[in-house]
N, C-alpha and C positions, 0 to 999 in steps of 0.2 A: 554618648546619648544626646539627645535632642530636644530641646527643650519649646514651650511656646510662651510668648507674652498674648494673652488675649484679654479683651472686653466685651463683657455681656451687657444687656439692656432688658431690664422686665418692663413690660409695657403696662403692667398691672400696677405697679407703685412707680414707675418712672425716675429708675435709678441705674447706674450704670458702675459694673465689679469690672475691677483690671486686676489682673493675678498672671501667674505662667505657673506651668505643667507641663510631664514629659509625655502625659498623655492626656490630650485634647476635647477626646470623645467622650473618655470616662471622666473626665472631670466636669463635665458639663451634665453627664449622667446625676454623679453627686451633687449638685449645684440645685440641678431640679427636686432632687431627693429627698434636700432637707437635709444633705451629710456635706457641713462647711464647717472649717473654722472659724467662718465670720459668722457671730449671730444672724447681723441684719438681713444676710443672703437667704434665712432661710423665711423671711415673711413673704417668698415669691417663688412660686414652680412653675413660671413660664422663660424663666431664664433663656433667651439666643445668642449667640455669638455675632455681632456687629465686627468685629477684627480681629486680628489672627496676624503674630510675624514668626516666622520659625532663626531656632538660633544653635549654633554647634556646642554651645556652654550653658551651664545653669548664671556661669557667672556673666554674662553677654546679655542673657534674658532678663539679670535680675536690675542691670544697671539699665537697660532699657523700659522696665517695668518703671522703676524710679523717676527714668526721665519722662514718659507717660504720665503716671499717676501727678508729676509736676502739671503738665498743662490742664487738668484735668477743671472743670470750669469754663477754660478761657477758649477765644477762639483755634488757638492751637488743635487741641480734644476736637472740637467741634468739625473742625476740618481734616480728622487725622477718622475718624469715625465716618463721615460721609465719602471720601474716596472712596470707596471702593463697593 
């Protein structure tokens, strides 16, 4: 199965969610829904997708999430975010 590391951006409270999912489209479905496990995600339903890395393991995805959520602030994020 296939996993994704992504980052969303509400433009409405100007916050940015990094998580992974084996499915992309629906989790971004939930995200806007109001169906998260994070409370805070749910004070925003304009939630988009800013990046996206696809990975062959949940474990692959989950250590890449970690090393993400690390830069997460600093220019690292900032630059990892505007590429693309």
């Amino acid at each position: 199965m296939e996993y994704y590391v992504y980052i969303l951006h509400s433009l409405s409270i100007q916050k940015y969610y990094i998580g992974i999912t084996a499915n992309l489209d629906k989790r971004l479905e939930e995200h806007n829904a109001g169906v998260s496990y994070k409370a805070w995600t749910r004070r925003a339903n304009d939630w988009i997708i800013v990046y996206k890395e696809q990975f062959e393991s949940k474990k692959l995805a989950l250590k890449r999430e970690k090393e993400i959520k690390g830069y997460k602030g600093g220019n690292s994020f900032k630059n990892l975010i505007t590429s693309r």
